[in-house]
C-alpha positions as CSV (number, residue, x, y, z in Angstrom):
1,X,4.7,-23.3,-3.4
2,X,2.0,-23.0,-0.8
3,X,-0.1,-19.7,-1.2
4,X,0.5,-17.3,2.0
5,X,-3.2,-17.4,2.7
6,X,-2.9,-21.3,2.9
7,X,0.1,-20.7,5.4
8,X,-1.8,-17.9,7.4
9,X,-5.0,-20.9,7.9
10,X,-2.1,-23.2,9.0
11,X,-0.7,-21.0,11.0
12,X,-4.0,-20.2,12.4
13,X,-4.7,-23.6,13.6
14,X,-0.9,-23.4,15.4
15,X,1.3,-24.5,12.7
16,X,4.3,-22.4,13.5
17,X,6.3,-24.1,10.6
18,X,3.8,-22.9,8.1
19,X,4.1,-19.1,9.7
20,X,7.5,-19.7,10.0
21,X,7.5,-20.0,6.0
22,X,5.5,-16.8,5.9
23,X,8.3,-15.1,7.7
24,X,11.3,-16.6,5.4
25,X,9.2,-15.5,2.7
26,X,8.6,-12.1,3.5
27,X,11.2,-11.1,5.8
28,X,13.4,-9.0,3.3
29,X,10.6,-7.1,1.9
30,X,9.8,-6.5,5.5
31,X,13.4,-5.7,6.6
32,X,13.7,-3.3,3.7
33,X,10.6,-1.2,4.6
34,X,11.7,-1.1,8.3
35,X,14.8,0.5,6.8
36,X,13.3,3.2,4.9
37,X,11.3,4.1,8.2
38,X,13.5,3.8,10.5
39,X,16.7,4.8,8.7
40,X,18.7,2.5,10.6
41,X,19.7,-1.1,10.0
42,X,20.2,-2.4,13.5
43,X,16.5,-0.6,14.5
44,X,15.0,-2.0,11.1
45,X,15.8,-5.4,12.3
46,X,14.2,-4.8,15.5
47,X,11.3,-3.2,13.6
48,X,11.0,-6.1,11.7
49,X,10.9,-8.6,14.5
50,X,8.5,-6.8,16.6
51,X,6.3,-6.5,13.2
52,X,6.7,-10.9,13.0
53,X,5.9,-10.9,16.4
54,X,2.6,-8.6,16.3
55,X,1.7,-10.6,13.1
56,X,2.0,-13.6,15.0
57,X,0.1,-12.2,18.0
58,X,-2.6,-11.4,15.5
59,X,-2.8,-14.1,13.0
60,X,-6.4,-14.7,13.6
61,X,-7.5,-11.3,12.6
62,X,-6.1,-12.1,9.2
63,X,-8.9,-12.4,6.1
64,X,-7.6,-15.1,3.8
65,X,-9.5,-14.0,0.8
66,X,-6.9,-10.7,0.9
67,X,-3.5,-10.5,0.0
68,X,-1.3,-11.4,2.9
69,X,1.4,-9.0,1.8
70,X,-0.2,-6.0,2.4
71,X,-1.8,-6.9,5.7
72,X,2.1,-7.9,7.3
73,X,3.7,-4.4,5.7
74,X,0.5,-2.4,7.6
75,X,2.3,-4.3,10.7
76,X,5.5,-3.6,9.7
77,X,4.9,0.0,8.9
78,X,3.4,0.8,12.3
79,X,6.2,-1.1,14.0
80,X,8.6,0.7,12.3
81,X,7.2,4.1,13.2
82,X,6.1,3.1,16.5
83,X,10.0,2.6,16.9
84,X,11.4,5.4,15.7
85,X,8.4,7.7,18.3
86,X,9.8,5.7,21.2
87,X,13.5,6.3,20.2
88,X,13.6,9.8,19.9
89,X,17.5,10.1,20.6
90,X,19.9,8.4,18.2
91,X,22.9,6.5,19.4
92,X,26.1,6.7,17.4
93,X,28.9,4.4,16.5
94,X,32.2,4.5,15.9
95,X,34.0,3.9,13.3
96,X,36.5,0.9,13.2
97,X,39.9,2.4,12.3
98,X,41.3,-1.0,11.5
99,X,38.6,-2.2,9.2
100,X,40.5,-3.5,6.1
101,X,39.0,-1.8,2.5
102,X,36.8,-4.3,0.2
103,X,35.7,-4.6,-2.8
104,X,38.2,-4.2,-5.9
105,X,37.6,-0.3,-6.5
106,X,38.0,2.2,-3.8
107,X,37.0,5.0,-6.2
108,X,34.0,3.0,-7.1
109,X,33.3,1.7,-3.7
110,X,33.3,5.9,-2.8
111,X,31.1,6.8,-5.6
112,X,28.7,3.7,-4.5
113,X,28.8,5.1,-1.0
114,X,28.2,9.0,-1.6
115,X,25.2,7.5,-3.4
116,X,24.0,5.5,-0.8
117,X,24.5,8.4,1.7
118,X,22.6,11.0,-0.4
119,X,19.4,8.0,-1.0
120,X,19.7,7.9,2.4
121,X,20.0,11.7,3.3
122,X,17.0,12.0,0.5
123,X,14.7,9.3,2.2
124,X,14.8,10.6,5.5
125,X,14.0,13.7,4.3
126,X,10.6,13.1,2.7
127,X,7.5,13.3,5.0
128,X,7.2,9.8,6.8
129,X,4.3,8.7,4.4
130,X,6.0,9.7,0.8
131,X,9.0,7.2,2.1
132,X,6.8,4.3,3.2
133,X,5.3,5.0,-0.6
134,X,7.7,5.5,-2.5
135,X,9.8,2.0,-0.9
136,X,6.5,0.5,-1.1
137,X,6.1,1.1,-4.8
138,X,9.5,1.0,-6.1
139,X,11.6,-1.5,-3.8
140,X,8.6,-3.9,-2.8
141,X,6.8,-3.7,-6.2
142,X,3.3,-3.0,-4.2
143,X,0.5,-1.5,-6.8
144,X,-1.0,2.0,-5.5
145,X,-4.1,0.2,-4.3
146,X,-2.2,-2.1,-2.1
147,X,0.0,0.7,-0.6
148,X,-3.2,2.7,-0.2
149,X,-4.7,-0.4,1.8
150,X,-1.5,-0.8,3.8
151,X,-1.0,3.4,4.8
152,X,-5.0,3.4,5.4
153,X,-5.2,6.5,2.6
154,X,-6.8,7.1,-0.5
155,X,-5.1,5.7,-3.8
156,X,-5.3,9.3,-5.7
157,X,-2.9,10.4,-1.7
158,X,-0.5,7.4,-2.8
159,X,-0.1,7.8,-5.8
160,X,0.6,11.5,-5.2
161,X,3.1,10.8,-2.5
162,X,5.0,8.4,-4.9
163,X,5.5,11.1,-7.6
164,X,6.4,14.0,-5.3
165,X,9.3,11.4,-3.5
166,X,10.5,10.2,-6.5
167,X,10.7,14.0,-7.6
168,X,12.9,14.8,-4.3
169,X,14.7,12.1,-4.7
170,X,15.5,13.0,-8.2
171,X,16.7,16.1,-7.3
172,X,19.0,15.1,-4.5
173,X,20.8,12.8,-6.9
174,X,20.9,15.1,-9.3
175,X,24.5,15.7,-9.5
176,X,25.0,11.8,-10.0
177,X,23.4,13.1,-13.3
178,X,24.0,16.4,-14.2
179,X,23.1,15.9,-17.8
180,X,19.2,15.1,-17.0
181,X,17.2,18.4,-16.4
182,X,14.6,18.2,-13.4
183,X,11.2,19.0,-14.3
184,X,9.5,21.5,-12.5
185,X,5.9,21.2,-12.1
């Protein structure tokens, strides 16, 4: 497999197959941080588009001798935000009455879902910067230094960031638990 710096050079010189394989191979970690900013799956994907796009835009400003996953999810992250400022009113959907059940449980699919909903509820309710760190970190896999390159902010701020969400989050799933006691520092 090619390196992503050797794809960036490609695409560079105007290879838009080699940043074409850049996207394919970073466009879920991408989607899934537009997510966690944006909180919404049909904005994340616009997020993450406008984020390819920019990159795109902006290839040449690229330094090979770095990681190219940082770089695209500093893209991705100001997309994401720059989204969510510009759409300050939500739109809603409705529910489709006639949408047949899936999945072989319905008490499990409900339990899966209430989860999901309080992750949710929990993510949007951390500051903007301990939810780009904490999907950062945990989903993505990014070390502290990287994320700290990516938000522009010291490493001691991410890694600070990361423990304080992962506490919130902790206690808003909680009940999931109820055995596990939530430290209190």
């Amino acid at each position: 497999m090619e390196p992503d710096g050797a794809l960036a050079l490609r695409a560079v010189a105007g290879d838009r197959e080699a940043f074409g394989a850049l996207v394919e191979r970073h466009q879920a970690a991408v989607r899934r941080l537009t997510r966690s900013v944006t909180g919404d799956a049909a904005d994340a994907d616009d997020a993450a588009q406008d984020a390819f796009l920019s990159a795109l835009d902006r290839i040449e400003t690229y330094d090979p001798s770095r990681p190219f996953g940082p770089w695209l999810m500093r893209i991705a992250t100001n997309a994401a935000i720059d989204l969510v400022r510009r759409r300050a009113v939500r739109r809603a959907a409705a529910l489709d009455e006639q949408a047949p059940a899936r999945g072989p449980s319905p008490a499990g699919d409900a339990e899966s879902a209430e989860i999901r909903a309080r992750l949710t509820a929990a993510l949007a309710a951390l500051p903007e910067r301990q939810r780009v760190a904490v999907t950062l970190f945990d989903a993505e896999g990014y070390s502290h230094a990287e994320i700290a390159a990516v938000l522009e902010i010291p490493e001691g701020t991410v890694r600070s960031d990361v423990f304080h969400a992962r506490r919130a989050l902790r206690v808003a799933l909680e009940v999931f638990d109820p055995g596990r006691q939530v430290e209190e520092r």
